[in-house]
ZAMARGU-4260 file (C-alpha; in steps of 0.2 Angstrom, whole numbers, plus 5000, padded with zeros to 4 digits):
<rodrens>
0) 5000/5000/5000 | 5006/5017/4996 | 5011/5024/5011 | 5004/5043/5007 | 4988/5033/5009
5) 4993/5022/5025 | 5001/5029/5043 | 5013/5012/5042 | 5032/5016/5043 | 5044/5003/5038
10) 5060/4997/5046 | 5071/4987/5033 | 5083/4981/5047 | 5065/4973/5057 | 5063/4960/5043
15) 5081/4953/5047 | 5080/4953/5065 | 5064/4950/5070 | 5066/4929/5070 | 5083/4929/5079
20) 5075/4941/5092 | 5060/4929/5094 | 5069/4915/5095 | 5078/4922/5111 | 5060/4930/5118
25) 5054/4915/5118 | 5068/4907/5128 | 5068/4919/5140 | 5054/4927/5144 | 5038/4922/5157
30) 5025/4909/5152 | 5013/4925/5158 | 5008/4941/5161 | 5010/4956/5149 | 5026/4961/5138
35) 5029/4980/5140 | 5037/4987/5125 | 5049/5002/5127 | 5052/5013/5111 | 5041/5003/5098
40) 5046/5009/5084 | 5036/5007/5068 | 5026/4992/5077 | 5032/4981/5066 | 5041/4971/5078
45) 5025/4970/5087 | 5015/4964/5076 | 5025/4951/5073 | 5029/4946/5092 | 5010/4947/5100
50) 5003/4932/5089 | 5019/4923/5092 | 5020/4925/5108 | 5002/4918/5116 | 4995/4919/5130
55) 5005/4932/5135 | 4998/4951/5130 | 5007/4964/5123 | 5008/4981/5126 | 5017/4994/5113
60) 5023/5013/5115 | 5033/5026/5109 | 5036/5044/5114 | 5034/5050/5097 | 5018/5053/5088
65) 5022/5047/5071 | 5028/5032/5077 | 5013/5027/5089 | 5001/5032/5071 | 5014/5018/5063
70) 5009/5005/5077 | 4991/5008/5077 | 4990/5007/5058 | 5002/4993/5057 | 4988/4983/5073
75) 4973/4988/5061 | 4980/4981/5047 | 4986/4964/5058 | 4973/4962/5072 | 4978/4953/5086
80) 4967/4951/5102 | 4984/4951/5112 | 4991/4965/5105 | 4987/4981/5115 | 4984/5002/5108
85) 5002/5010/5110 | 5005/5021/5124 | 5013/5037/5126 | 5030/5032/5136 | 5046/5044/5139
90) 5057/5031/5149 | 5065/5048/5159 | 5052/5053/5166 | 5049/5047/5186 | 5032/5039/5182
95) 5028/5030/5165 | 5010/5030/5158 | 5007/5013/5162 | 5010/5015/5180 | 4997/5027/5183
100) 4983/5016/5173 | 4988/5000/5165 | 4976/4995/5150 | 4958/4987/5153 | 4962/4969/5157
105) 4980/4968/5156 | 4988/4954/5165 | 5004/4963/5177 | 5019/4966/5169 | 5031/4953/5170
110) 5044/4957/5157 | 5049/4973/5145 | 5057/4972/5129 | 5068/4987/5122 | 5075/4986/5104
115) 5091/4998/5097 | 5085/5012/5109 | 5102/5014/5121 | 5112/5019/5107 | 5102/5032/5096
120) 5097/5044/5114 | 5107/5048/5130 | 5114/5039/5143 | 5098/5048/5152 | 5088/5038/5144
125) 5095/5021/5147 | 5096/5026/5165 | 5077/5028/5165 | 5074/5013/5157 | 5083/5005/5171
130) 5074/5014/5182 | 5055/5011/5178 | 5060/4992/5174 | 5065/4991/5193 | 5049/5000/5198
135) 5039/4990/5187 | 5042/4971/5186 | 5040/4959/5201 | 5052/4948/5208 | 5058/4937/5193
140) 5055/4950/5178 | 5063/4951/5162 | 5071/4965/5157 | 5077/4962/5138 | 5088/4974/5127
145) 5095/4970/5112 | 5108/4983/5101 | 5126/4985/5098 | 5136/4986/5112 | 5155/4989/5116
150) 5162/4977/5127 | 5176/4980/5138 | 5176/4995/5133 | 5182/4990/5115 | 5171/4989/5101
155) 5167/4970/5094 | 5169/4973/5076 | 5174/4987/5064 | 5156/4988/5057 | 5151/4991/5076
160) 5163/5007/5076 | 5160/5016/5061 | 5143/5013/5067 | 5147/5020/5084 | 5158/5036/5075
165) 5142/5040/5063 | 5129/5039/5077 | 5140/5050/5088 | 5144/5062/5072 | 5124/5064/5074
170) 5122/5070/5090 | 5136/5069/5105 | 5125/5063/5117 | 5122/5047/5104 | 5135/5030/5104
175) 5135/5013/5106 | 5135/5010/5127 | 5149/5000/5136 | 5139/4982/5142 | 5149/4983/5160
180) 5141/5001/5161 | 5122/4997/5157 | 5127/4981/5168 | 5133/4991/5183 | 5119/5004/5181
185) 5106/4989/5180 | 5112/4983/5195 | 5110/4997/5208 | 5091/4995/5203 | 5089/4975/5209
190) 5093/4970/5188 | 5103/4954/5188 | 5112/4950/5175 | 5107/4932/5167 | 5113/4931/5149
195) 5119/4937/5132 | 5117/4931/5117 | 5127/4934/5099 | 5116/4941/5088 | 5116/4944/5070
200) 5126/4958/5064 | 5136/4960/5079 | 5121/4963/5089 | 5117/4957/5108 | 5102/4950/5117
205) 5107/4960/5133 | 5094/4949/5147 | 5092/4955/5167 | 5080/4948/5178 | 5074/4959/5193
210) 5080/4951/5209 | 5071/4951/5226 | 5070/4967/5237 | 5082/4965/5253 | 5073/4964/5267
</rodrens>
């Protein structure tokens, strides 16, 4: 469909990682509950997951208007009963729309999912996602991220540095993030570390699980 006719974006790099990200989603996350997307994108990706990922729900969002018009159009155009409306979510600020009224029959939250977000917006921002994932999920809960990453602070291929150097080029506050950084910043909010997985394209599946509150 012509897009001038149809809200639908389009993500060329969704259609190559979508099945190697689904394969590790279904490793990882709860039988259960609702899937929190953070930073949705063109919706493409949740489309795709919600009716592969049954009986869990699904629960897009986006900070930015066009994008949320993408998912909704891309949800009208692939129904799925588990696939929620996208939200209006800003990870830095202290209280996310789904906290103050979580939609109409929405199981909790037991896991949230975040695809190539960390690298194209501040380190603010990763810090808030952090955040909000230790406010929102329960004992057990998946946090799941999946990008480029440096890894001791040295870059894991030479694509993933040029990569780095044009993002940065962009904006200054833009770059692929150190892993032992978001590591050490996930911990100081109860996020455990559980496991990585080589991705595609020298991509990580980045997973935390929210441990228990000392008592």
């Amino acid at each position: 469909m012509n897009i001038s006719q149809d809200e639908r974006q389009y993500a060329p790099a969704t259609q190559r990682n979508r099945e190697p990200i689904l394969e590790v989603l279904l490793r990882v996350l709860p039988t259960t509950g609702t899937v929190l997307e953070i930073a949705s994108g063109t919706g493409e990706h949740a489309v795709f997951f919600a009716p592969r990922l049954t009986p869990r729900k699904w629960i897009p969002s986006d900070p930015n208007p066009k994008y949320r018009a993408s998912i909704a159009a891309w949800r009208k155009h692939l129904p799925c009963d588990n696939l929620y409306s996208p939200l209006h979510i800003d990870v830095r600020e202290p209280v996310w729309a789904v906290e103050k009224e979580a939609p109409i029959g929405a199981p909790p939250i037991t896991a949230i999912v975040n695809i190539n977000m960390i690298h194209i917006s501040p380190w603010s921002t990763c810090l808030g996602l952090i955040a909000g994932a230790s406010r929102i999920l329960p004992s057990g809960g998946i946090l799941y991220l999946y990008g480029a990453f440096k890894q001791g602070g040295k870059h894991t291929a030479p694509s993933n540095a040029a990569f780095d150097e044009y993002l940065r080029t962009r904006n200054s506050e833009w770059g692929l993030r150190d892993l032992d950084d978001v590591v050490a910043a996930a911990k100081t909010q109860n996020l455990t570390l559980l496991n990585t997985y080589q991705m595609p394209a020298n991509n990580l599946s980045v997973v935390f699980q929210r441990s228990n509150l000392a008592m």
